[in-house]
C-alpha positions in Angstrom: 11.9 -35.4 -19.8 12.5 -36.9 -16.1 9.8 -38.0 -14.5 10.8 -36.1 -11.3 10.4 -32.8 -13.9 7.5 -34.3 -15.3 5.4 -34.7 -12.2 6.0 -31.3 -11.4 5.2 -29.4 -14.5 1.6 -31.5 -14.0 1.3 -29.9 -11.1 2.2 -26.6 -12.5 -0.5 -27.1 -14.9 -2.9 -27.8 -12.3 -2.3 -25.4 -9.4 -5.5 -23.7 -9.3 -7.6 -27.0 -9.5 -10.1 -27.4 -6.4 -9.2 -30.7 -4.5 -11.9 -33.0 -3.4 -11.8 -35.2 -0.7 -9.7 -32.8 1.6 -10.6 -31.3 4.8 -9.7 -27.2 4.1 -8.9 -26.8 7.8 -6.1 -29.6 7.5 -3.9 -27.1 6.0 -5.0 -23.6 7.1 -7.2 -22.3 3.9 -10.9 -21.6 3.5 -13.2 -23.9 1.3 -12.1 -23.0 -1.9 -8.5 -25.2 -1.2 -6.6 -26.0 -4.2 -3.3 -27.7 -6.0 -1.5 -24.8 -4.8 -2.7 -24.5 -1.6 -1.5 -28.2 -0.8 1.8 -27.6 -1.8 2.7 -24.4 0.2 1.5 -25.7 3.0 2.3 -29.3 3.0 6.4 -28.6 1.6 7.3 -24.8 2.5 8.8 -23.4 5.3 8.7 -20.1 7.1 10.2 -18.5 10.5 7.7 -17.7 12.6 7.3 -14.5 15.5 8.4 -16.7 18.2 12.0 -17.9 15.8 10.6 -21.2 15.1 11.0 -23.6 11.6 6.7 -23.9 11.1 4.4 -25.2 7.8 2.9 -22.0 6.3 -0.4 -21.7 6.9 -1.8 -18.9 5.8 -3.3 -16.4 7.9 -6.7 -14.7 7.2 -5.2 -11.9 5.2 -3.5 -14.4 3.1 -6.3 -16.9 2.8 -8.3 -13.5 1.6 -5.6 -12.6 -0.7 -5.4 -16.7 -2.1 -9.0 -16.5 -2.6 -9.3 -13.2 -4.8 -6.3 -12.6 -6.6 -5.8 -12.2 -10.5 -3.0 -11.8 -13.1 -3.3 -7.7 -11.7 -3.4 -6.9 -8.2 -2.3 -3.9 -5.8 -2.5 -4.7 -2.0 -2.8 -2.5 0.6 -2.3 -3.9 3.7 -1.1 -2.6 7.6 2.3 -3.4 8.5 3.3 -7.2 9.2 0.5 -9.0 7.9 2.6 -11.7 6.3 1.6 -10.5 2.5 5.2 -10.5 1.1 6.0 -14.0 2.4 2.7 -15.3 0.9 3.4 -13.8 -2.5 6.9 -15.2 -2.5 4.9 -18.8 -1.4 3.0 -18.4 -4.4 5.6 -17.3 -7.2 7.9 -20.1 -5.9 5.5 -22.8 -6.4 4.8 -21.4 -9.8 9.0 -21.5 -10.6 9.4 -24.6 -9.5 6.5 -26.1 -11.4 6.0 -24.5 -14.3 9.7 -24.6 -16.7 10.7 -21.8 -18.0 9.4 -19.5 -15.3 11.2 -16.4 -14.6 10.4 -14.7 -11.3 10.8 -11.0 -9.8 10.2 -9.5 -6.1 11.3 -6.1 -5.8 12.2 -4.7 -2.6 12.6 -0.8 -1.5 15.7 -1.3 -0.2 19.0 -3.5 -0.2 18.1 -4.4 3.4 14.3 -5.8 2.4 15.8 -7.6 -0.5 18.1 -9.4 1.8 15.4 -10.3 4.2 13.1 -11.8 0.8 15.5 -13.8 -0.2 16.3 -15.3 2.9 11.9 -16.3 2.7 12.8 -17.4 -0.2 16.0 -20.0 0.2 14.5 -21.0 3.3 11.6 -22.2 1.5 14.1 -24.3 -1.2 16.4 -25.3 2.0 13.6 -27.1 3.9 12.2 -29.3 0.6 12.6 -32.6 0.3 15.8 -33.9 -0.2 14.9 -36.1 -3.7 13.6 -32.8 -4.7 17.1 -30.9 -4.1 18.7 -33.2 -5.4 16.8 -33.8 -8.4 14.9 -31.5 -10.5 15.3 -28.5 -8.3 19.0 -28.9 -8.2 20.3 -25.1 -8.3 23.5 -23.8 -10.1 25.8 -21.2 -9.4 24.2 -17.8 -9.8 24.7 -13.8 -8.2 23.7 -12.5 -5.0 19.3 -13.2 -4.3 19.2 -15.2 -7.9 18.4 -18.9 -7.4 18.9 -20.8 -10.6 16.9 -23.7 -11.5 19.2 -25.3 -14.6 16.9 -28.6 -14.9 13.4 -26.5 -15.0 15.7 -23.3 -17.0 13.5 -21.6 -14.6 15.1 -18.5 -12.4 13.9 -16.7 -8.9 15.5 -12.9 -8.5 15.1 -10.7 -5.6 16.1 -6.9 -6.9 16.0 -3.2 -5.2 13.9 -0.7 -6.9 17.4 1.3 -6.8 18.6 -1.4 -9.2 17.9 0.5 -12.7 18.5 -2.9 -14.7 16.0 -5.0 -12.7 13.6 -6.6 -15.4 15.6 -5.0 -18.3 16.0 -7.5 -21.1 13.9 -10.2 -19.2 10.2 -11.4 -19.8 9.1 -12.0 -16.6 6.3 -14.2 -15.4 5.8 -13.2 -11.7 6.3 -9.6 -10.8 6.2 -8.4 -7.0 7.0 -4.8 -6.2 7.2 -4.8 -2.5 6.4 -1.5 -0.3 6.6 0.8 -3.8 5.0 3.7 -1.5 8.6 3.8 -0.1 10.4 3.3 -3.3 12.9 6.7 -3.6 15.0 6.4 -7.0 12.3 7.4 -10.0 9.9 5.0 -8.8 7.3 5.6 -11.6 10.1 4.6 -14.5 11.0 2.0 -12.4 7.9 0.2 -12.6 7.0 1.2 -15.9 9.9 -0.7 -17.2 9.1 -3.6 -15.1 5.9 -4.0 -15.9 6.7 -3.9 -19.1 8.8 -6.8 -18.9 5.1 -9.3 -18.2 3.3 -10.7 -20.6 -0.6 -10.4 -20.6 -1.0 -13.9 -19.4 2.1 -13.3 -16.4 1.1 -11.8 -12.8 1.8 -8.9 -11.3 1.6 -7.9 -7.3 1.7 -4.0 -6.6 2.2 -4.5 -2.7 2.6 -1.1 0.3 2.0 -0.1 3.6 0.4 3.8 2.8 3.1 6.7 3.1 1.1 9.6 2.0 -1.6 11.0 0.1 0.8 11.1 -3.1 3.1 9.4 -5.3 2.9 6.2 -7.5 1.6 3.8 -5.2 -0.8 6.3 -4.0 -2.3 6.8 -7.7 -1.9 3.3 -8.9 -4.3 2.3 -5.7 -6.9 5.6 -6.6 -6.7 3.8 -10.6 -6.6 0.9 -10.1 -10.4 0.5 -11.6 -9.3 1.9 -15.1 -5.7 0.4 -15.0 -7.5 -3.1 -14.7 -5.9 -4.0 -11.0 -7.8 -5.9 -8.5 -7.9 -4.0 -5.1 -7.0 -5.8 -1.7 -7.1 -3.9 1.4 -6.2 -5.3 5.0 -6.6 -4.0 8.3 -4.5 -4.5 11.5 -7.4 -6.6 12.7 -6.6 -9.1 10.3 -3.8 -10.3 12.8 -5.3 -11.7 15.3 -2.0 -11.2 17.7 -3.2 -7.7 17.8 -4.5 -8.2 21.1 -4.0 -6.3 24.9 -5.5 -8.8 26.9 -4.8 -7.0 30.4 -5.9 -4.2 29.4 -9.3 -5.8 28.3 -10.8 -5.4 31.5 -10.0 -1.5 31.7 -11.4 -0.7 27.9 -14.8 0.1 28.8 -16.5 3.0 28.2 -15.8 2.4 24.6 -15.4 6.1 22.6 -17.5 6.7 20.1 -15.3 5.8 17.2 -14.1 2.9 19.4 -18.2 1.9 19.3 -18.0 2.3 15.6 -15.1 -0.3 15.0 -16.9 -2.8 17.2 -19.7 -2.2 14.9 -18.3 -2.2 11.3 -15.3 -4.8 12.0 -16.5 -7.1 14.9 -13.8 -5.8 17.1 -12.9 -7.5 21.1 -12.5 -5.6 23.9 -8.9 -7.0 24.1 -8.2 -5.6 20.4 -9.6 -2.3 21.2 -7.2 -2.0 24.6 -4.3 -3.1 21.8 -5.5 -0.1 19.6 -5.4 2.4 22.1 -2.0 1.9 23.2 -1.0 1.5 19.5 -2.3 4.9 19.2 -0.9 6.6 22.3 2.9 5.1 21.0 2.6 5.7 17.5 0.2 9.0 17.8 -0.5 10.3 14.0 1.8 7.3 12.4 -0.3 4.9 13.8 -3.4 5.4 10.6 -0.8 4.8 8.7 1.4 1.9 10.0 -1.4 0.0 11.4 -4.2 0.9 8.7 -8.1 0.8 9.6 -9.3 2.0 6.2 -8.1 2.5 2.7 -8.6 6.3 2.9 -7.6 8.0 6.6 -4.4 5.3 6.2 -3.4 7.9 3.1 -3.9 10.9 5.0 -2.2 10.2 8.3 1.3 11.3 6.8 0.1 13.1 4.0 0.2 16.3 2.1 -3.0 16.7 0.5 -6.4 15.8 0.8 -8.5 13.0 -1.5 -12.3 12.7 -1.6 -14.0 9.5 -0.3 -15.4 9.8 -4.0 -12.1 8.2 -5.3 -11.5 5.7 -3.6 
């Protein structure tokens, strides 16, 4: 073995080893900061809002997501939040330095697969040259497959339309992304890829809400007898969210206004951003920009759920 192949599968075996020594804030995370951590943001590169080349630094819902994730998880999340590009930060860290991984995002659409993979080559494009070069030297492979011959590890970005995605694999890192919007048999879909991970391999259930029904809808309302970790995020957690003109013209607060200030800490400036939200988006705007795991459901719905099960 290389020793370019050997440093890396170290670090593969250490990703989720606490680093001493290290200011967290020097790279974005909270206290717990570990092997991983270091390596997507010190070496990976993502587009930001304003078209610029930046480190990834995870943002609060990120950090949150770093911080209390497990081998089973099913995030719930508002729109734009970043999760999808975090996930694909983790998974590729775990291809590239782990051998032998093989890795699986799931997109609802052919357009959303496109857009993953271009996170995801960006990421590989912006490394190191001696790492290009070297052990993550890629071969030939098919459209959003990135094939890693020196590690015989593999990174695939499918469609949920795609009725062979995960068949005949074992796949380590499995990422279904927006399955509330997933049209094609969506519960045999992920049936069969799920299938495809082994006890030990992990597994992100990821959505925006679209509706008081359908498989994302009940994997979220199970997810305490199917054994998946729950992760909800607010709008809020974006702290761009903010009208900062319209500040000064917020007050009197309504009373549900009073009760976000309350319960989530919210700024005048955020509440101004929320109201025009809310005159733009009317009834969409629960479930697009979510404030709770239950009225986020209901906003496009078709039936109603009980707080009770949720």
């Amino acid at each position: 073995m290389s020793q370019d192949i050997a440093l890396l599968q170290r670090l593969g075996m250490s990703l989720d080893a606490k680093i001493s020594g290290l200011r967290p804030r020097a790279f974005g995370f909270s206290e717990c900061q570990t092997i991983r951590d270091l390596l997507i943001a010190g070496v990976l590169r993502v587009r930001n809002k304003k078209r610029g080349l930046v480190r990834l630094l995870p943002n609060r819902a990120q950090r949150e997501f770093g911080g209390t994730c497990t081998h089973r998880n099913i995030v719930l999340k508002a729109r734009q939040l970043g999760i999808t590009t975090y996930v694909a930060a983790r998974f590729f860290v775990q291809t590239i330095t782990r051998p032998g991984t093989m890795t699986v995002q799931v997109a609802h659409d052919q357009e959303s697969a496109e857009e993953i993979f271009k996170i995801v080559h960006r990421f590989w494009e912006n490394l190191p040259n001696a790492m290009k070069r070297g052990a993550l030297t890629r071969s030939r492979a098919n459209v959003r497959q990135m094939v890693f011959p020196r590690l015989d590890s593999e990174y695939r970005v499918a469609t949920a339309a795609d009725v062979n995605a995960g068949r005949g694999l074992t796949i380590h890192n499995l990422h279904c992304s927006e399955v509330a919007r997933w049209l094609r048999d969506p519960a045999e879909a992920l049936a069969s890829l799920r299938a495809a991970v082994p006890a030990d391999g992990d597994i992100v259930l990821e959505s925006t809400p679209n509706g008081a029904g359908g498989v994302f809808y009940e994997e979220w309302q199970h997810a305490n007898e199917t054994g998946y970790t729950r992760h909800f995020f607010p709008w809020w957690y974006d702290d761009e969210y903010r009208d900062r003109a319209g500040a000064e013209r917020v007050r009197p607060l309504t009373p549900e206004e009073q009760e976000l200030v309350l319960s989530a800490g919210l700024s005048d400036e955020q509440i101004a951003w929320r109201r025009t939200n809310r005159a733009q988006l009317r009834k969409l705007a629960a479930q697009e920009y979510a404030e709770d795991p239950i009225s986020c459901f209901l906003a496009s719905g078709e039936c109603e759920i009980g707080r009770a099960h949720v």
